[in-house]
C-alpha positions in Angstrom: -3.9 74.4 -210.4 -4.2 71.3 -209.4 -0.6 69.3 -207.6 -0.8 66.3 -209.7 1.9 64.5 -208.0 0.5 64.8 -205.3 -2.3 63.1 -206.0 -0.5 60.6 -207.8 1.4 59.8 -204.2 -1.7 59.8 -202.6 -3.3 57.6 -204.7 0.1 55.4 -205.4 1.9 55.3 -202.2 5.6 54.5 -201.8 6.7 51.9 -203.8 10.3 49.9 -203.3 12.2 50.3 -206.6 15.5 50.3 -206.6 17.7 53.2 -208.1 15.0 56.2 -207.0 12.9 55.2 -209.8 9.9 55.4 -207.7 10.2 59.3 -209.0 10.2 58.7 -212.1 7.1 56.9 -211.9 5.5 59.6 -210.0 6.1 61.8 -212.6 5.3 59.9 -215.7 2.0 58.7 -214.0 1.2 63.0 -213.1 2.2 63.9 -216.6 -0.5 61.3 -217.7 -3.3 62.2 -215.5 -2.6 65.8 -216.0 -3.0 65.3 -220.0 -6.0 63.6 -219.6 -7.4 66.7 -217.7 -6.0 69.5 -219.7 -7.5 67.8 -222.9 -11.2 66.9 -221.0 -11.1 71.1 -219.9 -10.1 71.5 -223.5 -13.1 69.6 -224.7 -15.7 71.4 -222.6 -15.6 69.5 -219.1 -16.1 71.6 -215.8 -12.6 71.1 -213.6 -14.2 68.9 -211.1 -15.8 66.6 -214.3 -12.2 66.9 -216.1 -10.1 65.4 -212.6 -13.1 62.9 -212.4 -12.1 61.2 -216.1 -8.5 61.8 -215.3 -8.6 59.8 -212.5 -11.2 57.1 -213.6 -8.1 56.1 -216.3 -6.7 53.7 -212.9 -9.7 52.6 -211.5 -7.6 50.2 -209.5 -4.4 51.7 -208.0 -3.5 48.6 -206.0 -3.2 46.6 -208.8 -1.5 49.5 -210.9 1.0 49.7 -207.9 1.8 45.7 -209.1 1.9 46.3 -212.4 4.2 48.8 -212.0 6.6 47.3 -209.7 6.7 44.4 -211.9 7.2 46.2 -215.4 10.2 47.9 -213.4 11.9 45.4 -211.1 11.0 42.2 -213.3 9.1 40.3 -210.2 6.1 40.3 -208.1 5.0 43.4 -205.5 6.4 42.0 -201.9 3.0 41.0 -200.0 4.6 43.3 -197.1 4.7 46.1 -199.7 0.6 45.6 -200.6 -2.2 48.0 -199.8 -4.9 45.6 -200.4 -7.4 44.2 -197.5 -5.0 40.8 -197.1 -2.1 43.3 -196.9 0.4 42.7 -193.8 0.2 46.9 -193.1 -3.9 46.5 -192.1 -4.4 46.2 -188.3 -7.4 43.7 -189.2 -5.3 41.2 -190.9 -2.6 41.2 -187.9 -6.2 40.6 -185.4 -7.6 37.8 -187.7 -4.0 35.8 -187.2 -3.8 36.5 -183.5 -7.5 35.1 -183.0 -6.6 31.8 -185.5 -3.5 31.7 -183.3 -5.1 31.6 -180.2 -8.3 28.7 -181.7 -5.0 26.8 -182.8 -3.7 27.1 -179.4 -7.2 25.0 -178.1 -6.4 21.0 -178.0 -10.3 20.8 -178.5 -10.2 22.9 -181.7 -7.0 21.4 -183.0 -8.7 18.1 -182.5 -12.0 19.3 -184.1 -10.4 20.4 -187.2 -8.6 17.0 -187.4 -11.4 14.6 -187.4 -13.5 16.7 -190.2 -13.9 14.9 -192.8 -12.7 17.2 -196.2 -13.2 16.1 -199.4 -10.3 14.8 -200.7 -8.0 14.6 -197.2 -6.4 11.1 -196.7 -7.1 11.3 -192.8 -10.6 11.4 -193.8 -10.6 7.5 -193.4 -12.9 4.9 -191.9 -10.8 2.0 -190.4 -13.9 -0.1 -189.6 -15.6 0.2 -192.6 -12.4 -0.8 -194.7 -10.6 -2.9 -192.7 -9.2 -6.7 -193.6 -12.0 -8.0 -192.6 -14.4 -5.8 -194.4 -12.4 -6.5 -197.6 -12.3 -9.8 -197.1 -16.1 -10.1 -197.0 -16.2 -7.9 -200.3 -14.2 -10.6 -201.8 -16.1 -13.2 -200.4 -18.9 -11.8 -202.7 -17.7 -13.1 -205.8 -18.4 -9.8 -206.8 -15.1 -9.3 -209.0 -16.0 -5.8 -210.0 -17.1 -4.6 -206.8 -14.3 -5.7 -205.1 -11.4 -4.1 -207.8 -14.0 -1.1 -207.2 -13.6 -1.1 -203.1 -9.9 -1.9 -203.8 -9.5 1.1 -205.5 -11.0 3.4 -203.1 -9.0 2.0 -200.6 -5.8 2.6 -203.0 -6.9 6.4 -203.7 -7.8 7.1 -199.8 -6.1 5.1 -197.1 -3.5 7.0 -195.1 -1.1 3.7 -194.6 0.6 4.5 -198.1 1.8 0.4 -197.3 -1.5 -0.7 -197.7 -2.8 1.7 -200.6 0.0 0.3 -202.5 -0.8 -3.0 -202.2 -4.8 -2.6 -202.8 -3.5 -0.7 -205.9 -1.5 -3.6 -207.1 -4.4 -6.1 -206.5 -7.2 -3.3 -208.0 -4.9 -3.4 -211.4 -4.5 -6.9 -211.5 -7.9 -7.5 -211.1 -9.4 -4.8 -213.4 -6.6 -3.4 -215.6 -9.2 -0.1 -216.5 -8.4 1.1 -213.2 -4.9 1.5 -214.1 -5.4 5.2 -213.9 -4.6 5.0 -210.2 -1.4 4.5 -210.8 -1.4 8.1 -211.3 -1.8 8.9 -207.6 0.1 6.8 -206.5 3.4 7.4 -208.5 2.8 10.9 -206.6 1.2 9.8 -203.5 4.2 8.6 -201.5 7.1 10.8 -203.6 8.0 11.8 -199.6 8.2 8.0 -198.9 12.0 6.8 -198.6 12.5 4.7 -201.3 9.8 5.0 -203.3 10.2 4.6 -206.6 7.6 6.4 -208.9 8.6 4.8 -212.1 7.2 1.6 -212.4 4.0 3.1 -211.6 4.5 6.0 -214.5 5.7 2.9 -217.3 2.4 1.2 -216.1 0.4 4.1 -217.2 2.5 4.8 -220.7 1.6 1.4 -221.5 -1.8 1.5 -220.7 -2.2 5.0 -222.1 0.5 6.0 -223.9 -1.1 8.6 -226.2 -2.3 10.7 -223.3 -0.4 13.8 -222.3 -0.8 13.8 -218.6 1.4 10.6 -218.2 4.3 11.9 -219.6 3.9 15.2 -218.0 3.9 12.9 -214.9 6.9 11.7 -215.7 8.9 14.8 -216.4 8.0 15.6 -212.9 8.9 12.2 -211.5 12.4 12.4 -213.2 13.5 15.9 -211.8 11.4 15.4 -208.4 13.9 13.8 -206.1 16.9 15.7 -207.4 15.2 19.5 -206.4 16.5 20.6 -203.3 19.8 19.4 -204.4 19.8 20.6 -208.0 17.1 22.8 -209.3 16.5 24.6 -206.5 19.0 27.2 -206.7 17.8 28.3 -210.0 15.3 31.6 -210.6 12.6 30.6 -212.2 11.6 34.6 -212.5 14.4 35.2 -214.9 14.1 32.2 -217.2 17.2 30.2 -215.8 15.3 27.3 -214.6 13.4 26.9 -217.5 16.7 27.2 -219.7 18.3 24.5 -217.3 15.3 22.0 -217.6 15.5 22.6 -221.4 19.1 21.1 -221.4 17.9 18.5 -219.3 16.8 15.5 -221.1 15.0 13.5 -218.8 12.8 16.3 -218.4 12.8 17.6 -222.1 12.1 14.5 -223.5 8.6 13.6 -221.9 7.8 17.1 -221.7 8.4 17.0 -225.3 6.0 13.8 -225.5 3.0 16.0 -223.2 2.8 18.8 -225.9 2.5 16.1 -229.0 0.0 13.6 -227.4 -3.1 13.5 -229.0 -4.9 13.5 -226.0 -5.1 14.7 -221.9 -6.8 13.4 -219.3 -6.0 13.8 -215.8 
């Protein structure tokens, strides 16, 4: 007769629920699995055959483990708690951080990782080939397009937030279709003290205004600077940040705006 609790621990492990419910789960999880046997026996199956299709029910018993933590306790398995090959408990993953830790120890490596170029990364940036002088011989083109075009690039990639700002502002003025930059850089310098992403986010409604992203922009603009101090402390697991934003209206409004725009594009 087979001990199917024990072969639901096996499989299962121990699992942090509160109350001794981790039991419970046991059980329920051995009456299934032994249910499933009894009834393949039933239909004909050898015992070996019937314990195969009991078990094949939870092909994946890491990912059961989550489920079931999270159907009981209301929140995510802890990542210390995981069995899976990133988990915290395999030696492997404790050797792969001590060898990134001793690269990251390397001046040359550190240095090495911080002149690649990535797509996207801001440090990614060629001073020469963008430099005052550079632009100025853009503009000297008469080139209008070409140099609201280099402008913009400058806007969307140079680290000096100063200067993006500025090449934004003459990109615009220039060209006013590339007024979706203004996108990036209402939330390129939110860190910035004193920057102000507003201006930047009424540009766009105006330009724009039936396109979802911009207001969904704003909402995030409007409860941005006030997180740590005010939004923080709510649980976003148990609905209570999403009730608070509701009553918010600075954030209710345009979010109310995103989900009846006719259009998005980000």
């Amino acid at each position: 007769m087979l001990d199917w609790k024990k072969v639901v621990r096996e499989k299962v492990g121990s699992l942090p629920l509160k109350g001794g419910r981790h039991e419970d789960v046991i059980d329920e999880l051995a009456q299934q699995l032994e249910s499933s046997y009894e009834e393949a026996v039933a239909n004909g199956a050898s015992e070996s055959e019937a314990k195969r299709r009991s078990l094949a029910q939870f092909s994946d018993w890491e990912k059961l483990r989550s489920e079931v933590f999270r159907s009981v306790e209301g929140t995510p398995l802890p990542i210390w708690e995981q069995n899976g090959i990133f988990s915290p408990r395999r030696l492997h993953v404790w050797i792969a951080l001590a060898v990134a830790l001793a690269f990251l120890a390397l001046p040359s490596f550190r240095k090495a990782l911080h002149i690649l170029p990535f797509p996207g990364r801001k440090d990614a940036w060629d001073t020469t080939a963008f430099s005052a002088e550079a632009l100025q011989g853009v503009e000297r083109t008469g080139d209008k397009q070409k140099y609201a075009r280099t402008l913009a690039y400058v806007a969307l990639h140079n680290p000096d937030d100063h200067q993006a700002v500025l090449a934004a502002e003459k990109a615009i003025a220039l060209d006013p279709q590339l007024t979706w930059i203004c996108a990036q850089v209402s939330h390129a310098t939110y860190l910035e003290p004193g920057h102000n992403p507003k201006p930047w986010i009424d540009r766009l409604k105006a330009w724009d205004p039936d396109n979802a992203y911009v207001y969904l922009l704003e909402a995030d603009a409007n409860v941005y600077t006030e997180w740590e101090t005010r939004w923080a402390k709510y649980n976003a697991a148990t609905g209570d940040l999403r009730r608070a934003l509701a009553a918010e209206s600075h954030w209710r409004i345009p979010m109310e705006r995103t989900f009846s725009a006719p259009h998005v594009d980000t």
